[in-house]
Biotite code that builds the C-alpha atoms (Angstrom):
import biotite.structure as struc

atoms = struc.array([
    struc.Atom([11.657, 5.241, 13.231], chain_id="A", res_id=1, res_name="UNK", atom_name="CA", element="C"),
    struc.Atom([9.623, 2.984, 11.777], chain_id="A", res_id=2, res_name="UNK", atom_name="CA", element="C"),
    struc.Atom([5.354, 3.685, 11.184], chain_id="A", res_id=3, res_name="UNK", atom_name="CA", element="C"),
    struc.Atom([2.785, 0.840, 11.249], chain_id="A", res_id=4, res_name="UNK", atom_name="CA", element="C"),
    struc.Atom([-0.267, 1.484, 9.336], chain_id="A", res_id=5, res_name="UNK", atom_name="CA", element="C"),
    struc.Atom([-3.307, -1.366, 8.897], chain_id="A", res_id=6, res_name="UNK", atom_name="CA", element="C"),
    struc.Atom([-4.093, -1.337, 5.184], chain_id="A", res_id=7, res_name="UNK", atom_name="CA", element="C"),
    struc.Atom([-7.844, -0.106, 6.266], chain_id="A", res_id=8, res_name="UNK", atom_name="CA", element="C"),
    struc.Atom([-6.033, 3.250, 6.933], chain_id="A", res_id=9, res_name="UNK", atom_name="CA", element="C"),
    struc.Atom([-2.899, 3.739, 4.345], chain_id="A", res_id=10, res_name="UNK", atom_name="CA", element="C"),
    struc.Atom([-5.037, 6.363, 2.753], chain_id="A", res_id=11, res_name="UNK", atom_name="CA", element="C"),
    struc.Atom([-4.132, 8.419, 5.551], chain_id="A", res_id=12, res_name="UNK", atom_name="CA", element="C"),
    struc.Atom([-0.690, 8.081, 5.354], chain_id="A", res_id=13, res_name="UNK", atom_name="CA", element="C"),
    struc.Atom([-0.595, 8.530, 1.450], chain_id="A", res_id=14, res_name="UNK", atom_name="CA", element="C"),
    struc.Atom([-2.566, 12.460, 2.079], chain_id="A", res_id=15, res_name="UNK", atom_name="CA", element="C"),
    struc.Atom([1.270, 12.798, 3.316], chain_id="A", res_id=16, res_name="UNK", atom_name="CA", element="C"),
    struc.Atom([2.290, 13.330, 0.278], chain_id="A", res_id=17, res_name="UNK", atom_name="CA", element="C"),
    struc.Atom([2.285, 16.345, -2.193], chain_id="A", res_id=18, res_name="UNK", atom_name="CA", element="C"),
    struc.Atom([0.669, 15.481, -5.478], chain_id="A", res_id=19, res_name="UNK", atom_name="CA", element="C"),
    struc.Atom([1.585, 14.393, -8.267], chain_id="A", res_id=20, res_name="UNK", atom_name="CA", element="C"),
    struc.Atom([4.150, 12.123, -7.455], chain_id="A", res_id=21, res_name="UNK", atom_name="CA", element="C"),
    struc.Atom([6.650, 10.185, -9.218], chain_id="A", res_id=22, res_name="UNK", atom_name="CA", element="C"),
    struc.Atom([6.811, 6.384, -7.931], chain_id="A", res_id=23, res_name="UNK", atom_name="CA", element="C"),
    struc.Atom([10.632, 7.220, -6.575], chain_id="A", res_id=24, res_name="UNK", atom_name="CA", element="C"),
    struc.Atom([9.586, 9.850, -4.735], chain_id="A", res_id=25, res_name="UNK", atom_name="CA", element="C"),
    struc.Atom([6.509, 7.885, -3.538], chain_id="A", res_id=26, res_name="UNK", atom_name="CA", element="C"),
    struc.Atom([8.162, 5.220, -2.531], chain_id="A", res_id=27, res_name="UNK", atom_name="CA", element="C"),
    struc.Atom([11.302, 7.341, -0.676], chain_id="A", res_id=28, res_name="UNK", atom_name="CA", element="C"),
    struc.Atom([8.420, 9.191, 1.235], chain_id="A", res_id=29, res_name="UNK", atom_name="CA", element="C"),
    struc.Atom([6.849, 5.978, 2.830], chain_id="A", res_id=30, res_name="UNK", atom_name="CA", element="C"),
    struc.Atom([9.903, 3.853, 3.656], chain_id="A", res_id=31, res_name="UNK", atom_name="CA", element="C"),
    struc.Atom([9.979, 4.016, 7.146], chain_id="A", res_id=32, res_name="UNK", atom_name="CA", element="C"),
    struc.Atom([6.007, 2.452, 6.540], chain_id="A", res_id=33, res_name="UNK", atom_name="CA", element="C"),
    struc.Atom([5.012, -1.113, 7.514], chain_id="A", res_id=34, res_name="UNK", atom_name="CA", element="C"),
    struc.Atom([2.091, -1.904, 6.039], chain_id="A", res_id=35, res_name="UNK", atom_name="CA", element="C"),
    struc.Atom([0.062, -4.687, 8.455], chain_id="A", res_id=36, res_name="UNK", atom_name="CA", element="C"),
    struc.Atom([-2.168, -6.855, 6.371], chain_id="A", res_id=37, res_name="UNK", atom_name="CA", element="C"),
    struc.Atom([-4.703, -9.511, 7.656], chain_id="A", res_id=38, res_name="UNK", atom_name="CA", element="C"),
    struc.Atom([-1.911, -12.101, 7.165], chain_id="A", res_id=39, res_name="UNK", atom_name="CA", element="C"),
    struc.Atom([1.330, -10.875, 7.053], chain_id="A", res_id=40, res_name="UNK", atom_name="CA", element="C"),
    struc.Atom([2.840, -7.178, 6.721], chain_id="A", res_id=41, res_name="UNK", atom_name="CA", element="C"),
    struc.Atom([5.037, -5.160, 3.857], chain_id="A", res_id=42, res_name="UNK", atom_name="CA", element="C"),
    struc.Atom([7.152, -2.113, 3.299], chain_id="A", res_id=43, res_name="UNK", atom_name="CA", element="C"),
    struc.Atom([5.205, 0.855, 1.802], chain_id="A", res_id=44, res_name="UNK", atom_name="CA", element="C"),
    struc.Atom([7.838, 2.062, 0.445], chain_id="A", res_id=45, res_name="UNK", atom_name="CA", element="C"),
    struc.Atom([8.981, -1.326, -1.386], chain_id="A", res_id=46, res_name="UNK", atom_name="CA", element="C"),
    struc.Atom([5.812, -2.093, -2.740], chain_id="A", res_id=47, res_name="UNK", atom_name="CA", element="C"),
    struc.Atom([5.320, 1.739, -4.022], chain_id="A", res_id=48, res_name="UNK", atom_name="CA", element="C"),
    struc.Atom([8.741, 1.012, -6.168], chain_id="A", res_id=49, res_name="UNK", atom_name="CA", element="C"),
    struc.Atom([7.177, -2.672, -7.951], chain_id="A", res_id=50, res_name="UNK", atom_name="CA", element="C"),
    struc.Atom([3.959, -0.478, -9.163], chain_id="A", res_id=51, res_name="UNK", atom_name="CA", element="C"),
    struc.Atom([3.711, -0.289, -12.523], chain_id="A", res_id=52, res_name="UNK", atom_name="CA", element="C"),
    struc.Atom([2.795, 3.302, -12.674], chain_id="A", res_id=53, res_name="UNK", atom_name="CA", element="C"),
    struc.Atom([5.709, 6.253, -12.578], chain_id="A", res_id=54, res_name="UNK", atom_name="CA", element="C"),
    struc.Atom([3.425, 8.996, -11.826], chain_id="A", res_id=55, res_name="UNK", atom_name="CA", element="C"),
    struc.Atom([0.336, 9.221, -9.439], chain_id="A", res_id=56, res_name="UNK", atom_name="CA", element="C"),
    struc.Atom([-1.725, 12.330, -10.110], chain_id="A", res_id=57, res_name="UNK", atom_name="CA", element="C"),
    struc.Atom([-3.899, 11.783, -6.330], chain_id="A", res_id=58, res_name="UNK", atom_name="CA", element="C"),
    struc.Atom([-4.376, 9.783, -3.208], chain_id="A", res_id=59, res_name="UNK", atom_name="CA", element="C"),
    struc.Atom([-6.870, 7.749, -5.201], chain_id="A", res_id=60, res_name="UNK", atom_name="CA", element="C"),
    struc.Atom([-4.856, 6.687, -8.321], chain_id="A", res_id=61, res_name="UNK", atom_name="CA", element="C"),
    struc.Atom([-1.884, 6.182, -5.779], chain_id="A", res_id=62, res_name="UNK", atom_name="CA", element="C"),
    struc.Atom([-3.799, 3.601, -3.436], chain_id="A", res_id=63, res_name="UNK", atom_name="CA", element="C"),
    struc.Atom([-5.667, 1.791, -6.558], chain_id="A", res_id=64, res_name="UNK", atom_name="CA", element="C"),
    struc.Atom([-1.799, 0.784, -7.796], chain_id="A", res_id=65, res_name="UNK", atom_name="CA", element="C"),
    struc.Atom([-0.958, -0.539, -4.231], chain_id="A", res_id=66, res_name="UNK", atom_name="CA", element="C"),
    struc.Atom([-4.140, -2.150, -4.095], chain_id="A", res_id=67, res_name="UNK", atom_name="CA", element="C"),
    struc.Atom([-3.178, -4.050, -7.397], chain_id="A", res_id=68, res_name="UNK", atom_name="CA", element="C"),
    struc.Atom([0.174, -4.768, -6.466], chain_id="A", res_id=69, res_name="UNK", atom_name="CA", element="C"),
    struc.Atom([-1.163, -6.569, -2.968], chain_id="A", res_id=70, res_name="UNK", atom_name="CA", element="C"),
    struc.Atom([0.010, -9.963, -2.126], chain_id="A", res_id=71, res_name="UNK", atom_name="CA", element="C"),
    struc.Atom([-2.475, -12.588, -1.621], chain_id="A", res_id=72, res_name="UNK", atom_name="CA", element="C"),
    struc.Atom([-2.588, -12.778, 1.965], chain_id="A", res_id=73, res_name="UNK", atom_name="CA", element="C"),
    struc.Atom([-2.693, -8.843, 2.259], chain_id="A", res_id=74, res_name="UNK", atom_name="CA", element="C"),
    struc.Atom([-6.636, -9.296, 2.077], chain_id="A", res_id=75, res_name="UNK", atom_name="CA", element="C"),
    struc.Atom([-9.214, -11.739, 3.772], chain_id="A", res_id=76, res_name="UNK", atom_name="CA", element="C"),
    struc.Atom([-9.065, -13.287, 7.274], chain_id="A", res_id=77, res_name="UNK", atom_name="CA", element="C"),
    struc.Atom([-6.490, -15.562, 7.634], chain_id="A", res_id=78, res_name="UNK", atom_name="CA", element="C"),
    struc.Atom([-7.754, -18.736, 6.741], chain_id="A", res_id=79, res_name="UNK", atom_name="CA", element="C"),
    struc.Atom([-11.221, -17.361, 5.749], chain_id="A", res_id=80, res_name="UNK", atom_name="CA", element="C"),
    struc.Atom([-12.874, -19.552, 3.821], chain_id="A", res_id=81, res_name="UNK", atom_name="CA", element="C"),
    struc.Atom([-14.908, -18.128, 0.273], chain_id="A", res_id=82, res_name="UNK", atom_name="CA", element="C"),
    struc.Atom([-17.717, -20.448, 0.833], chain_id="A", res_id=83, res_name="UNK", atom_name="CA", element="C"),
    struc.Atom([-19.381, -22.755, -1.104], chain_id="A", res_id=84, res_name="UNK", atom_name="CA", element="C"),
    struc.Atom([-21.618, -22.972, -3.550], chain_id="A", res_id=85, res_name="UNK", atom_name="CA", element="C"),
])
């Protein structure tokens, strides 16, 4: 069964998970995870596996790696404009 998470709240769903953590692991946990972004949505569990990092010692260090691994559209209104000036 899959889980749908906004990406406000995938904090909660990463306290699932026993630290520290190896990425495989990580990413095994949350693959039944769907991810909802403000345009568009992605597997947890995929974008766990294209981090950089092998080993996340917390929560914190775990959702700082997703947060750098985030697609464009995965922040931001759609179509929100920066502004000018």
């Amino acid at each position: 069964m899959t889980r749908e998470v906004k990406l406000s709240h995938v904090e909660s769903v990463l306290d699932e998970l026993s630290y520290p953590a190896t990425r495989e692991t990580a990413a095994t946990e949350f693959e039944d995870v769907t991810v909802l972004f403000a345009d568009g949505e992605r597997n947890l569990g995929e974008l766990i596996s294209e981090v950089p990092a092998d080993e996340f010692d917390s929560n914190d260090e775990l959702q700082s790696e997703i947060n750098n691994a985030l697609p464009r559209e995965a922040v931001g209104e759609p179509y929100q404009s920066e502004g000018e000036g």
